[in-house]
Each structure stands twice: as structure tokens, then as C-alpha cells.
TORMIPA-503180 format. One record per residue (C-alpha): residue number from 1; residue in one letter; x, y, z. Coordinates in Angstrom, 2 decimals, padded with zeros to 5 digits, always signed. Layout:
BEGIN
(node NUM A (X Y Z))
...
***
This chain:
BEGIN
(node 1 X (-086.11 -024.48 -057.39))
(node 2 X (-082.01 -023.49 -057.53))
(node 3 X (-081.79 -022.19 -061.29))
(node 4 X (-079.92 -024.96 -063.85))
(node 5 X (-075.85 -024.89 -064.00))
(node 6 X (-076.39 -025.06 -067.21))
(node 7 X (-078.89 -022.08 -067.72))
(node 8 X (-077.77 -018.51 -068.49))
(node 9 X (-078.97 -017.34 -065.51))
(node 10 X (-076.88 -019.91 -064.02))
(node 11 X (-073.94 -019.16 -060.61))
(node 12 X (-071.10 -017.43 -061.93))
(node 13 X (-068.20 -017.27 -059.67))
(node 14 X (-067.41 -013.50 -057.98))
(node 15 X (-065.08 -011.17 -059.80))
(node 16 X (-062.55 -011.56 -057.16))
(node 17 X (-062.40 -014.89 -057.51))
(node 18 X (-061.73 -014.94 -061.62))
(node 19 X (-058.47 -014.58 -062.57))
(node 20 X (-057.12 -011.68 -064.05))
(node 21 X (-053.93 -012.16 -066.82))
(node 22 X (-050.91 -010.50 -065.92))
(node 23 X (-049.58 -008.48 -068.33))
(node 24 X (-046.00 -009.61 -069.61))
(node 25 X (-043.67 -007.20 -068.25))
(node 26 X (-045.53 -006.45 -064.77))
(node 27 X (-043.67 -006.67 -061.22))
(node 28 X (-045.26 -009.47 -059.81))
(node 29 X (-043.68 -011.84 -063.34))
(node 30 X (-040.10 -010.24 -062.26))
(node 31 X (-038.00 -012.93 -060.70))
(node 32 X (-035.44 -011.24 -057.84))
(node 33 X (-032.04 -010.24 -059.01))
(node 34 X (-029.62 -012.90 -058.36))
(node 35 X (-027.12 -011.04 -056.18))
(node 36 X (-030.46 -011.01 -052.90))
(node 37 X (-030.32 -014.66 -053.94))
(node 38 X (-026.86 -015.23 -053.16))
(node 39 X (-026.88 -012.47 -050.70))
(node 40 X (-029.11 -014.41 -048.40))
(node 41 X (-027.76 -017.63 -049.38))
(node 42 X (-024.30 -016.46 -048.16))
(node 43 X (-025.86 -015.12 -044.79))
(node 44 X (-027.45 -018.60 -044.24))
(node 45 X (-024.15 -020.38 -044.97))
(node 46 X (-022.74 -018.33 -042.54))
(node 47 X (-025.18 -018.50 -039.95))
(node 48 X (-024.84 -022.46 -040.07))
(node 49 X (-021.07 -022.76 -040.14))
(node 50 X (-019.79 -024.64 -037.26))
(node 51 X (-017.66 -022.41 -034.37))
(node 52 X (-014.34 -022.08 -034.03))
(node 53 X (-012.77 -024.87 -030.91))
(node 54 X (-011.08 -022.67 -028.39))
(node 55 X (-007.37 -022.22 -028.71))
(node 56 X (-005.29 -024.59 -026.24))
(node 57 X (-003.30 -021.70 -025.34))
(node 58 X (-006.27 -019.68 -023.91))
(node 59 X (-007.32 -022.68 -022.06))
(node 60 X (-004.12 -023.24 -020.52))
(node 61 X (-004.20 -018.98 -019.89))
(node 62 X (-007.31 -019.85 -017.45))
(node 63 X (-006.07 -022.12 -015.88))
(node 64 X (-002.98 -020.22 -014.80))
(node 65 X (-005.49 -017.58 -013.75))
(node 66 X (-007.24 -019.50 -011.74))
(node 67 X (-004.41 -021.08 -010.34))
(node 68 X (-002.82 -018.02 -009.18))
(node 69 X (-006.37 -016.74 -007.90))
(node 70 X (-006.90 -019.56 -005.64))
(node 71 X (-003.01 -019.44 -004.08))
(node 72 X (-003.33 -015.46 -003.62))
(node 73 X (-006.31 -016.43 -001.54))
(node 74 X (-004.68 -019.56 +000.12))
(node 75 X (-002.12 -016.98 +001.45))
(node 76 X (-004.25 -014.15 +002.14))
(node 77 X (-005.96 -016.92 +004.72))
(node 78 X (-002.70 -018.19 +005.92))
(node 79 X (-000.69 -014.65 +006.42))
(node 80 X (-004.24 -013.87 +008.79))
(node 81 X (-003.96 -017.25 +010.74))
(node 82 X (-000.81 -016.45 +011.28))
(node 83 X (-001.01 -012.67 +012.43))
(node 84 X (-004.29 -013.75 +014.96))
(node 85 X (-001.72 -016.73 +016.45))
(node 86 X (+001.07 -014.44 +016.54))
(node 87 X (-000.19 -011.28 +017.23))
(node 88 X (+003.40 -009.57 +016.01))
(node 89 X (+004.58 -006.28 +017.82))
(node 90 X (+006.88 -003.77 +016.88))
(node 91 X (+009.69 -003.67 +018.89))
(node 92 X (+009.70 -000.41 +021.24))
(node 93 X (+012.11 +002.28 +022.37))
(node 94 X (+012.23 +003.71 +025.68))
(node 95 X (+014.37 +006.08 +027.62))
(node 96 X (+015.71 +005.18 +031.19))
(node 97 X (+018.24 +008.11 +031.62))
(node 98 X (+019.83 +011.65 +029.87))
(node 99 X (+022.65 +014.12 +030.65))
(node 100 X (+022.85 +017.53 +029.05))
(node 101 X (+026.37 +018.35 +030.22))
(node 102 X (+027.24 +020.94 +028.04))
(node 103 X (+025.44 +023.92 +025.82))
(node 104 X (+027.57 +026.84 +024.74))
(node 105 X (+026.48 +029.50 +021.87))
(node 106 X (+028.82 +031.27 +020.73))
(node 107 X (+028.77 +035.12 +019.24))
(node 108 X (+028.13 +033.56 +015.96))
(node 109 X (+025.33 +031.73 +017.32))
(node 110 X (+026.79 +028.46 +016.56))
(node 111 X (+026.07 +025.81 +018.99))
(node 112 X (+028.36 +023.50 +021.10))
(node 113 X (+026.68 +021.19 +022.98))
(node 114 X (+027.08 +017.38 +024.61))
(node 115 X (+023.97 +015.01 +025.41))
(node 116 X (+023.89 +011.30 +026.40))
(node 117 X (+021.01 +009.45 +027.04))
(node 118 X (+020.62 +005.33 +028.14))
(node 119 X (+018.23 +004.03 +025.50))
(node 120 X (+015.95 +000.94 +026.47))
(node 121 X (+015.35 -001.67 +023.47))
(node 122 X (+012.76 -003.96 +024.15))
(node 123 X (+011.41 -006.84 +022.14))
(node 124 X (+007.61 -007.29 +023.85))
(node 125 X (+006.87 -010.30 +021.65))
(node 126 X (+006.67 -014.17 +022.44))
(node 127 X (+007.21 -015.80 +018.93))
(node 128 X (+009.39 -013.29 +016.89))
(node 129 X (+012.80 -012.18 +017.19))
(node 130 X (+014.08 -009.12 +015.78))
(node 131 X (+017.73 -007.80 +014.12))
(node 132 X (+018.16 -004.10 +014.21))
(node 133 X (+020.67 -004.25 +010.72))
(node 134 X (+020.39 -000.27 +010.62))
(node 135 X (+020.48 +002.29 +013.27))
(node 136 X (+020.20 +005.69 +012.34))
(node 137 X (+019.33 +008.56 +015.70))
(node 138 X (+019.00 +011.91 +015.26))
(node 139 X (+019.11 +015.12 +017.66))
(node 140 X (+016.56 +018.33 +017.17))
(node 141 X (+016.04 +021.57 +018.69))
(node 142 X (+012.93 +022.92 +017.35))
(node 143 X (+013.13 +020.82 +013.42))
(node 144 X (+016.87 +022.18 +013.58))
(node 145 X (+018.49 +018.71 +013.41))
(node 146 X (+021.89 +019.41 +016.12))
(node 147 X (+023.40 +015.87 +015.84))
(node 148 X (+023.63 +012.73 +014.38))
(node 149 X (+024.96 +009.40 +016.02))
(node 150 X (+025.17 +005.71 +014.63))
(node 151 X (+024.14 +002.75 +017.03))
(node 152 X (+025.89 -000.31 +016.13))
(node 153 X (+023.75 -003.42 +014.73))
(node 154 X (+022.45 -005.81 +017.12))
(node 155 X (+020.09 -009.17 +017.41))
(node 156 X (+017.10 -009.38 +020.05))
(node 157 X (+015.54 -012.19 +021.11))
(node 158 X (+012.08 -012.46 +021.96))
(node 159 X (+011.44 -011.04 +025.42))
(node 160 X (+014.87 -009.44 +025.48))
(node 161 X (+015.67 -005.81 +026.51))
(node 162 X (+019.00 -004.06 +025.49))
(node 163 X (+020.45 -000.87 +026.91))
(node 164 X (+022.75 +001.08 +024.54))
(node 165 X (+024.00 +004.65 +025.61))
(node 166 X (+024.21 +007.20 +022.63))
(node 167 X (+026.68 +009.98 +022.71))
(node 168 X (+025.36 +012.92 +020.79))
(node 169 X (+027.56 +015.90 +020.50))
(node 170 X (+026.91 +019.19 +018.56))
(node 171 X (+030.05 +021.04 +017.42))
(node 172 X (+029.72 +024.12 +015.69))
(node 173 X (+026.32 +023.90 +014.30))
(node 174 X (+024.81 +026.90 +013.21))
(node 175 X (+021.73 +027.95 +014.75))
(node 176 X (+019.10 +030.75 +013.22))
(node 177 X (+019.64 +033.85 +016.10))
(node 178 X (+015.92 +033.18 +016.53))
(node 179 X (+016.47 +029.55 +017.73))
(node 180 X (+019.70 +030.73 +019.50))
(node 181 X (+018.27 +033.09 +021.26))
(node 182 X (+015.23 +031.00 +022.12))
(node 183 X (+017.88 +028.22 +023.22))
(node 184 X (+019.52 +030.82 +025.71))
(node 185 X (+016.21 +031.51 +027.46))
(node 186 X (+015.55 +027.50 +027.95))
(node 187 X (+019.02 +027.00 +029.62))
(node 188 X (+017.91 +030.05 +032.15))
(node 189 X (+014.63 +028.89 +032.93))
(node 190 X (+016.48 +025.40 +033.44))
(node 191 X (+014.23 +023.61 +031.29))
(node 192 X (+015.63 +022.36 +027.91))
(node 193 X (+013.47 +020.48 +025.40))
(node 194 X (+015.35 +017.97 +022.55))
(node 195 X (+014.01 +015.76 +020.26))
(node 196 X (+015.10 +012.55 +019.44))
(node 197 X (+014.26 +011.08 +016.61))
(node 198 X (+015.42 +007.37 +014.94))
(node 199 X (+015.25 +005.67 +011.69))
(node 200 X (+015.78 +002.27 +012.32))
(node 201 X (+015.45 -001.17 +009.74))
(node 202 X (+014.64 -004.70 +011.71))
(node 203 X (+014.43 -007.59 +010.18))
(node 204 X (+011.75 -010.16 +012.01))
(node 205 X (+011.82 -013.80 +012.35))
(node 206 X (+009.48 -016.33 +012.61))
(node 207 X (+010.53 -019.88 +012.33))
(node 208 X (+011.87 -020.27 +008.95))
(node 209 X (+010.14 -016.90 +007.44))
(node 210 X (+011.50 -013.90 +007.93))
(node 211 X (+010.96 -010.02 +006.45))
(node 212 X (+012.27 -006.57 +006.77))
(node 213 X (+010.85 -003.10 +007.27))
(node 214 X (+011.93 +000.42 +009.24))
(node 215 X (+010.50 +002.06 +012.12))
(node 216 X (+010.75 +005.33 +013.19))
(node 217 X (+010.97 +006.15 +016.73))
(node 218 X (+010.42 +009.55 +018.42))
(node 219 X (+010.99 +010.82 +022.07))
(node 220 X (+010.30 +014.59 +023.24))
(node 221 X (+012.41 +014.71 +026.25))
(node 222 X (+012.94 +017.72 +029.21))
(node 223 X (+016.39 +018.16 +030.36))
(node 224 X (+017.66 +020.51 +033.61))
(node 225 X (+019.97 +022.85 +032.44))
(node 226 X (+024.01 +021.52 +032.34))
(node 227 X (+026.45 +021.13 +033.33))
(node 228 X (+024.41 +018.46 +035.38))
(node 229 X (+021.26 +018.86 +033.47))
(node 230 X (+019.10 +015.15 +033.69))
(node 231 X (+016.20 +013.66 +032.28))
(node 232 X (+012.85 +015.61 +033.74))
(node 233 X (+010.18 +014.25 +031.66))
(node 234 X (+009.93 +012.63 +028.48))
(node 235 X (+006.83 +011.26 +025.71))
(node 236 X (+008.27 +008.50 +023.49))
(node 237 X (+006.16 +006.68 +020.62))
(node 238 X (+006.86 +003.89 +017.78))
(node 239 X (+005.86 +004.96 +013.65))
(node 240 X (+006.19 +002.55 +011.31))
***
């Protein structure tokens, strides 16, 4: 039989299970300094504050943004419809005849010379018309600009051609004695090569819309030696 309660030899409990005093003055009776307390109250308080509402004025800011997104698209879509419908062309620049009636060096190597050429203006599309405001043409021998001419303003319609004769004369332009002398030998072997080059600003219409940019045409032309040199070949092309 289990041993009395009561008796001596009676269940104790284990010595882990007895408590031990604590002596005053040991960590575990130390209450936490009061700043942690506050500390970590202050963090809490913090933590459960309510957020800030959004400002009006950035609301209205996104908007705007969005706004402005959505019509930069709108026209991105519209300026493509439109250039598939239209299918816009720059206008083009042709040469139908050229006279070289004149070339004369000089000792000095300065040169003296007279071209004309019969320029072709054509406007190949269906939907736009054009106004040249600015026409600018230049003369070359080798990057050695010769002459300059002016072509007065004009308005094509679409499908329209224009002829316009330039005059280009070269009076006493210096030449390098290279370029001279190089010159010389083209007139003998009756074979003269100019370039023309033009810097020209249209304006193009559609409907109500209209906008302006420059081209810059460029024919390499052959010419017979003068005084009845004419057009023997030529290679024009558009730049814009």
C-alpha cells in the first residue's frame, strides 16, 4: 500500500517544482525603465494612426495625366488613319530641258558662265495641295557653289505640273586653278557636269489642316559644251 500523506516518508513535490525566494534586488524583481514603455507605446500609437486622405490637387494632377495620355493616343491613331487614306507625297522636281551657252575662264581663273534650264514641278498627289512659299536653287561645279537664283512663290494644286525656267549666271566667281583647270578639260571633251541643288519650304493642305516643312531637291545633270551646249543626261532625286 501507497505510503500515508501524512507520514514522513510521505510524496514531497520535486525540487524544481518548489519555489525558490528571489532575493530583493535581483533582475527578474526589476520593472523596465519607463522610457521602453513609452518608447513602444509611441510606436503603437503611431502604427494605428489613421492615413493621411490624398490631396485634391494630386487627384486632379492624374487626371490631367491621364487625360492628356489618352488624346496623345487618340491622335497618334488619327494622324495614321489619315496618312494610310491619304498616302501624302512629296511634291517632285524634274528637268525637261538645259542650255549651257556660255563658259569663259579668265587668266585669273575666275569664271563667267550662263546656264538655263526648264524645271518641271509636279504635284503627284490626289488629296493635298501644295504652296512653294520659299524657293531657294543653287548652281555647283564640283561643291564650288557658281550661282544662285530665286524662283518666285507659287500654289499647286493636286495633280498639277508647273514649268518655271531658271536663269543662272556666274559672273566673276573665283574658281581654285585646280577646278579651273579641271573645268577647261570638260568644255574640250564636250561633256560638262553641274549640279543643281534646291532648298525649297511647301506648305501642304488637306481640307482644313495644313503644315509646313522644306525639301531639298538635287539633279546631277550633263551638258554639251556651249555656246549650244544642251541637256545630255541627268539623275534628279527629292530629300526631305
Amino acid at each position: 500500500m501507497p505510503p500515508h500523506r501524512s507520514s514522513p516518508y510521505g510524496l514531497r513535490p520535486p525540487k524544481s517544482a518548489t519555489t525558490t525566494p528571489m532575493k530583493p534586488g535581483s533582475p527578474a524583481l526589476q520593472a523596465p525603465p519607463l522610457s521602453e514603455f513609452y518608447d513602444s507605446r509611441t510606436r503603437m500609437q503611431r502604427l494605428l494612426q489613421p492615413r493621411h486622405k490624398t490631396s485634391p490637387l494630386i487627384w486632379c494632377g492624374a487626371v490631367v495625366c491621364v487625360v492628356f495620355s489618352l488624346l496623345l493616343i487618340l491622335a497618334g491613331v488619327i494622324t495614321l488613319i489619315i496618312f494610310l487614306v491619304v498616302k501624302p507625297r512629296n511634291p517632285s522636281l524634274d528637268l525637261t530641258a538645259a542650255s549651257l551657252n556660255t563658259i569663259y575662264i579668265d587668266s585669273s581663273t575666275y569664271l563667267n558662265s550662263d546656264f538655263t534650264f526648264l524645271a518641271n514641278f509636279s504635284n503627284p498627289n490626289h488629296k493635298i495641295d501644295f504652296t512653294f512659299e520659299y524657293l531657294g536653287v543653287e548652281l555647283y561645279f564640283h561643291d564650288r557653289i557658281i550661282a544662285v537664283q530665286a524662283v518666285q512663290p507659287f500654289a499647286q494644286r493636286t495633280g498639277e505640273s508647273r514649268l518655271e525656267s531658271v536663269h543662272m549666271v556666274s559672273s566673276e566667281v573665283p574658281l581654285p586653278p585646280g577646278l579651273a583647270l579641271q573645268l577647261q578639260q570638260q568644255v574640250r571633251s564636250n561633256s560638262v557636269v553641274y549640279s543643281i541643288r534646291g532648298t525649297f519650304k511647301v506648305k501642304a493642305s488637306l481640307g482644313a489642316g495644313h503644315f509646313s516643312y522644306w525639301i531639298y531637291p538635287r539633279c546631277d545633270v550633263e551638258l554639251s559644251a556651249p555656246p549650244n551646249g544642251v541637256l545630255v543626261a541627268k539623275r534628279c532625286r527629292m530629300k526631305s
